[in-house]
C-alpha positions in Angstrom: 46.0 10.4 -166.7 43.3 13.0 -165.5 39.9 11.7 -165.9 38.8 15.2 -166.2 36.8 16.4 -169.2 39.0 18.7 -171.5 37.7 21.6 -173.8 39.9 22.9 -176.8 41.1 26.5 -177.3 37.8 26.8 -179.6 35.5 28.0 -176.6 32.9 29.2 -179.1 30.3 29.4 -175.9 32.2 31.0 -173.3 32.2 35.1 -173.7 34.7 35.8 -170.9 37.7 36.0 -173.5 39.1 39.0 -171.6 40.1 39.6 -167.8 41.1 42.4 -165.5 42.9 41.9 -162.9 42.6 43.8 -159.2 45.4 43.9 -157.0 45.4 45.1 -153.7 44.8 41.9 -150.7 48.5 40.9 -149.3 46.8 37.2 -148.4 44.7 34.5 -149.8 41.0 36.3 -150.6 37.9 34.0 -149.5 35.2 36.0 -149.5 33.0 38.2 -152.2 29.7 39.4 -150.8 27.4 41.2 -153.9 26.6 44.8 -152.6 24.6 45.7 -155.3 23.5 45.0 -159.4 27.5 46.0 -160.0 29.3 46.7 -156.4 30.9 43.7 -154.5 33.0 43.0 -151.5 36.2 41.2 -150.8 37.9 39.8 -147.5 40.7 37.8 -146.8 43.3 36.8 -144.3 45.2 39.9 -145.0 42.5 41.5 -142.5 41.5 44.3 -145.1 38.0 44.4 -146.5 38.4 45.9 -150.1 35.0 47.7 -152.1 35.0 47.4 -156.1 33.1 47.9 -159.0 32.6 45.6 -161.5 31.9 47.8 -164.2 35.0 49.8 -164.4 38.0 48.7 -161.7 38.9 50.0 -157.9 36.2 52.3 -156.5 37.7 52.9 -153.2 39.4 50.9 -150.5 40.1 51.0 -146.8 41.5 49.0 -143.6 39.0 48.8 -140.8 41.5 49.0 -138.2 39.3 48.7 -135.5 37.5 45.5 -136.7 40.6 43.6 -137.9 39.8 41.2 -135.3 36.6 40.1 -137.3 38.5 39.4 -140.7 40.9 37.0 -139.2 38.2 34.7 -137.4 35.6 35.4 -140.3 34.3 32.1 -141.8 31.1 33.5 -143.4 30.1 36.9 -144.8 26.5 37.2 -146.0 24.2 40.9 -146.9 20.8 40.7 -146.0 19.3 43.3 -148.3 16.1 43.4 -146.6 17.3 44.4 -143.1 20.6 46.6 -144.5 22.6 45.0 -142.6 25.5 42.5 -143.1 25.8 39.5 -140.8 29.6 38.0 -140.5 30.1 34.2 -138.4 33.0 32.8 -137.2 33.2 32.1 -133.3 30.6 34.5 -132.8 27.7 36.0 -135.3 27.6 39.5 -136.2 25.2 42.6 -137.4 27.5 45.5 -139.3 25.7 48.1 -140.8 26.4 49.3 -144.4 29.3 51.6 -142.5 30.5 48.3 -141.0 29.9 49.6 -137.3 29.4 46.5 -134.7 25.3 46.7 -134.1 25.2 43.7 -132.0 26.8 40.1 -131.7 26.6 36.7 -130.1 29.0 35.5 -127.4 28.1 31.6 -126.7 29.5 30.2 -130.1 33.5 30.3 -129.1 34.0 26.1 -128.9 32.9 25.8 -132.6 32.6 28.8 -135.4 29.7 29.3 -137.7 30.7 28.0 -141.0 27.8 29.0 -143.3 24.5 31.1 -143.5 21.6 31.8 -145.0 18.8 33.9 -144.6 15.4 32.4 -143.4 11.8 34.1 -143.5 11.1 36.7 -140.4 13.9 38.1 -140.1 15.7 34.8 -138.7 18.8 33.1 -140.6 20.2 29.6 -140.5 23.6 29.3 -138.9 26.0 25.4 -139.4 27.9 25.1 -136.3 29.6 22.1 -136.5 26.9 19.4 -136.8 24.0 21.6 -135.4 22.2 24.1 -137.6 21.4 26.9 -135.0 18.3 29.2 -136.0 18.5 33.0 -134.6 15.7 35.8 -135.4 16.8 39.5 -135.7 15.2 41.9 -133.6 14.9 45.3 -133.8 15.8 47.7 -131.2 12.9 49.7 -128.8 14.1 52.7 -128.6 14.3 54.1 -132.3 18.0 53.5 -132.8 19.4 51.0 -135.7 20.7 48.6 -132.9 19.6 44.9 -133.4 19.6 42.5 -130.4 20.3 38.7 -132.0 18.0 35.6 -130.2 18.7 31.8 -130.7 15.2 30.3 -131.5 16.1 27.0 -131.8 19.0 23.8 -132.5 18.5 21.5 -135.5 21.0 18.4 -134.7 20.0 15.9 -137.6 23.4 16.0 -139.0 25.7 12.8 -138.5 28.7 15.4 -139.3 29.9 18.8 -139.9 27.4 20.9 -141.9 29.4 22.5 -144.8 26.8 24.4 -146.9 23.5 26.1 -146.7 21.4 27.0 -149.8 17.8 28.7 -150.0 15.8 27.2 -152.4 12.8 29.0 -152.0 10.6 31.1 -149.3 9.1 27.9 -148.2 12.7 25.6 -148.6 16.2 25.4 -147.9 18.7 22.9 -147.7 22.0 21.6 -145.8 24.9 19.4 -146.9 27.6 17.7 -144.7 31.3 16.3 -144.5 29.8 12.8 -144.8 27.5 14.0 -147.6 24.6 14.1 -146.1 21.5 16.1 -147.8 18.4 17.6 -145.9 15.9 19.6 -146.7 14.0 21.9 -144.2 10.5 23.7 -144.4 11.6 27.3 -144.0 9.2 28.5 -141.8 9.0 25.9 -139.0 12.7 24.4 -139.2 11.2 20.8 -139.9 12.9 18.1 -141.7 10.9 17.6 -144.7 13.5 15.0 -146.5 16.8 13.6 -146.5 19.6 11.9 -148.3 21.9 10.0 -147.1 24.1 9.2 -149.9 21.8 11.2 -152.7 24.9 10.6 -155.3 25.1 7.0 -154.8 23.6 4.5 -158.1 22.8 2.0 -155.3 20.2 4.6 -154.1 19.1 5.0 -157.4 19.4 2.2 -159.4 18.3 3.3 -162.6 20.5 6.3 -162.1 24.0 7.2 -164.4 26.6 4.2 -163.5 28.9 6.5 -163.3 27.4 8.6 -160.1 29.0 5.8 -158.4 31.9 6.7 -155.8 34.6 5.3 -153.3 33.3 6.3 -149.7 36.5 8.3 -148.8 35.8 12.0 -147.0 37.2 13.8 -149.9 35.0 12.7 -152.4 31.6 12.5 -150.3 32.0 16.0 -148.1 29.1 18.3 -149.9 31.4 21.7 -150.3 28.5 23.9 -151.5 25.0 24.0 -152.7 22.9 26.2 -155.1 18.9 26.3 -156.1 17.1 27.2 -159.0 14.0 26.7 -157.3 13.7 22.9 -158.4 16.8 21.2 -158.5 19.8 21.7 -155.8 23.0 21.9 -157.2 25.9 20.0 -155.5 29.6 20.5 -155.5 30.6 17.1 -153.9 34.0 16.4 -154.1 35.8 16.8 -156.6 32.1 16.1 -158.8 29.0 18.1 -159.5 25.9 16.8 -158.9 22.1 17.8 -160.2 19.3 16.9 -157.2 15.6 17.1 -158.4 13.9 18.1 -155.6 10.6 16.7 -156.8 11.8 13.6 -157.8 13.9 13.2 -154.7 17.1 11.6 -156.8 20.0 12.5 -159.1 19.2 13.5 -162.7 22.8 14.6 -164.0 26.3 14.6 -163.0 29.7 15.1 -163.7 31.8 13.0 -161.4 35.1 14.3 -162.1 34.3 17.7 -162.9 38.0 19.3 -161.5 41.3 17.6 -161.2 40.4 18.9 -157.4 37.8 19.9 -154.6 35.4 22.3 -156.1 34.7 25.1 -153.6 31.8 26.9 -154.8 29.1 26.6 -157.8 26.3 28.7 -159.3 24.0 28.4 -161.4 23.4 30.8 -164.0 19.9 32.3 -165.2 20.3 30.0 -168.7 20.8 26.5 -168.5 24.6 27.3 -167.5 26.3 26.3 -164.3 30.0 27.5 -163.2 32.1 26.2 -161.2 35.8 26.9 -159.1 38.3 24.5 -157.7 41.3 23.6 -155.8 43.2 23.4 -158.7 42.7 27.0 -159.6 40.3 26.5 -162.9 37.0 28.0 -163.2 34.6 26.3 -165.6 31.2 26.5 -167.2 28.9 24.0 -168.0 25.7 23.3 -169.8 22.8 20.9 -168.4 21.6 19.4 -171.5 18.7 16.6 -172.0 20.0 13.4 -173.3 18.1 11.7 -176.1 16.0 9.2 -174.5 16.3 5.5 -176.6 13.7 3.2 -177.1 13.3 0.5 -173.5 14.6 -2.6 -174.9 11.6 -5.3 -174.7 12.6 -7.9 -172.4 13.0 -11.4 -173.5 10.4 -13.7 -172.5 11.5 -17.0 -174.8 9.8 -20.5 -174.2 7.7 -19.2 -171.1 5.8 -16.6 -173.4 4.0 -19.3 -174.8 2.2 -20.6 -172.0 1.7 -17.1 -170.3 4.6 -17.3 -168.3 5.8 -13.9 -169.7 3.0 -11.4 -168.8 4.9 -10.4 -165.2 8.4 -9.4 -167.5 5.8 -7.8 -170.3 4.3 -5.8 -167.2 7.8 -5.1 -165.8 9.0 -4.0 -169.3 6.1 -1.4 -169.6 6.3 -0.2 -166.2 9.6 0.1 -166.7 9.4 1.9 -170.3 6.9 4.3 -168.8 9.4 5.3 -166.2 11.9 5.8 -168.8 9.6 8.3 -170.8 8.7 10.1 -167.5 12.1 10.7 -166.3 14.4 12.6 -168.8 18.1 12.5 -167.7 20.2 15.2 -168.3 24.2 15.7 -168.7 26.3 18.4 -167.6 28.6 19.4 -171.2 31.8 21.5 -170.6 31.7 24.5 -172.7 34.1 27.0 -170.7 37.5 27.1 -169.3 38.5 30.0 -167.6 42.6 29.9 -166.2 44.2 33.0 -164.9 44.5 32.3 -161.3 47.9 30.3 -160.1 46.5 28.9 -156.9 43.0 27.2 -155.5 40.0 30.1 -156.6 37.6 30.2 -153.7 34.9 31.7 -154.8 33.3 34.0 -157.5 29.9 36.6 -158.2 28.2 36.4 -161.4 27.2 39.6 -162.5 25.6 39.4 -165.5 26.8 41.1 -168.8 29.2 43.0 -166.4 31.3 39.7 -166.3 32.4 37.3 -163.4 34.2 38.2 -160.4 36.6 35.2 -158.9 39.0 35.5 -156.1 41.7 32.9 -155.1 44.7 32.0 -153.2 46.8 33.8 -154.7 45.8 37.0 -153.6 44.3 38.3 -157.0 40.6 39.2 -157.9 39.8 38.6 -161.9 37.1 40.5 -163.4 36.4 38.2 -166.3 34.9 39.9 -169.4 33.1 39.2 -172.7 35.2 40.4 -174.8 32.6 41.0 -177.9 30.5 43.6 -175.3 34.2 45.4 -174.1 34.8 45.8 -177.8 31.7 47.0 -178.5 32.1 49.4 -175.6 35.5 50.9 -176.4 34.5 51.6 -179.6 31.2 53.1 -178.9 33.4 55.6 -176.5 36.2 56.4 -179.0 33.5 57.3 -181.1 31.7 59.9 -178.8 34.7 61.3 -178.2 35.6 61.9 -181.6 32.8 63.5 -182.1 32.7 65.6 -179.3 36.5 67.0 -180.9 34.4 67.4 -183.6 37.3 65.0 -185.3 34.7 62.6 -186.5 33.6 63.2 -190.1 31.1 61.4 -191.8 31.4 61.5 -195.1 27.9 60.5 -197.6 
């Protein structure tokens, strides 16, 4: 029997009773790159980039003949909004323009692909190849054209294995997970190691953490899939768990082990105090990180020894240990969404606000998940001016 927590059909806090679906890829879909507050990007194996709108349907597609190549090697796709330009890793990295023309690329990275990016402060970015995390800085062209020329600055080889996910936390912060599960986080501007994790999900780290954070040590359930920052805490997607990292405190404050029956692939956190996540399994869900009700420290039992002063040390202990207890609320991730429509393992998704949620999977489909109450609203809002603009609408006092 699963271990995975269930939710009934009563989903009174998830919105996204309605979904659209948007056909066009011919292979599994990996990547959606936001383009703008309601514009995204899709790509997949089928070697066809696709444009869409999340507000209404299909805008427009078309098949970059000449660029093919790229889609099939393409591990990462990431927009830098800043430098309007799109930067694309796989064997080699890559600056596109908004047009998707080839401004410039590396040629040194052919024995092991970029896996994952993010962008740093001065126009550099963080590439994971393999177990190094290589730094390059984006240059501008001399001679007044939009051409970019691509340097590598520096190698960062602290991981033990693969690096799997980079997240930016902040301008000053980022952070890198591993197969192994390894956690480090880097000061932004220099590349130095500021901290790092070994096993950050592991009770024997953190003793006075949830029992339950406790896991077997096979690849599957340590390898750190994705991350995601709300400026303090990091957000974890290890295995098939979900982990909550204060960065201040340095240790676990929530998690949900066995948050999918699989892997989960990719998680975000929402503006609220709402997480989602996708699997393997093809299920997207949300959660809710909630405060758990702190109880009163038990006093610890001092007996025969109290009398003759013996006890003091545990009476010390037991209000050192209280005062940590008060200091450190503990949080728990509750499951207040279930979203299934895809038949295969969803890759990743784009939140977009009250314009919905954008997933795309496996099975070649996109799902434009909607609140229903807001669509409702909508459609009736728009019979509505039509009527009145047939002048068929009358109001009668």
């Amino acid at each position: 029997k699963s271990s995975v927590q269930t939710i009934g059909e009563e989903q009174i806090q998830n919105p996204y009773t309605e979904l659209l679906v948007l056909k066009g890829h011919q292979d599994i879909v990996r990547f959606l790159v936001q383009i703008d507050d309601c514009r995204f990007a899709s790509a997949g194996d089928d070697g066809i980039i696709f444009l869409w709108n999340a507000q209404v349907s299909l805008v427009f597609w078309e098949t970059f003949a000449g660029d093919i190549y790229l889609i099939f090697v393409l591990q990462c796709l990431t927009v830098l909004q800043r430098l309007d330009v799109w930067l694309s890793g796989g064997s080699d990295l890559c600056v596109w323009n908004r047009k998707l023309d080839l401004l410039c690329k590396t040629s040194h990275l052919t024995d092991a692909g970029i896996s994952a990016l993010v962008e740093l402060p001065k126009n550099c970015v963080a590439a994971a190849v393999g177990k190094e995390l290589i730094i390059f800085r984006l240059i501008a062209s001399n001679d007044g054209t939009e051409g970019w020329n691509i340097l590598e600055v520096k190698r960062l080889v602290d991981h033990q294995d693969n690096i799997l996910s980079l997240v930016s936390v902040n301008d000053l912060t980022f952070v890198t997970g591993s197969h192994v599960g390894e956690l480090i986080v880097w000061d932004a501007l220099d590349w130095t190691k500021q901290a790092s994790e070994c096993n950050f999900w592991d009770s024997s780290v953190h003793p006075d953490a949830q029992p339950e954070i406790k896991l077997t040590q096979s690849p599957n359930e340590t390898s750190v899939q994705h991350l995601t920052s709300d400026e303090e805490c990091v957000f974890a997607a290890v295995g098939k768990g979900i982990y909550v990292y204060n960065l201040p405190m340095k240790r676990v404050i929530a998690c949900q082990r066995t948050a999918h029956d699989s892997s989960v692939l990719h998680i975000e956190k929402l503006p609220n105090r709402q997480l989602i996540s996708c699997s393997e399994d093809g299920s997207v869900r949300i959660w809710e990180l909630r405060e758990k009700q702190q109880l009163p420290a038990e006093p610890v039992p001092t007996g025969f020894f109290n009398m003759w002063g013996f006890g003091r040390a545990n009476k010390q202990a037991n209000q050192a240990a209280k005062k940590v207890q008060e200091n450190t609320p503990m949080y728990f991730l509750e499951l207040v969404g279930d979203l299934i429509g895809h038949s295969s393992a969803v890759q990743m998704f784009l939140y977009f606000g009250e314009l919905g949620l954008a997933t795309c999977s496996a099975d070649h489909l996109i799902i434009l998940w909607k609140d229903g109450e807001r669509e409702s609203r909508l459609r009736s809002l728009t019979l509505f001016q039509k009527l009145a603009q047939n002048g068929d609408l009358q109001l009668k006092f």
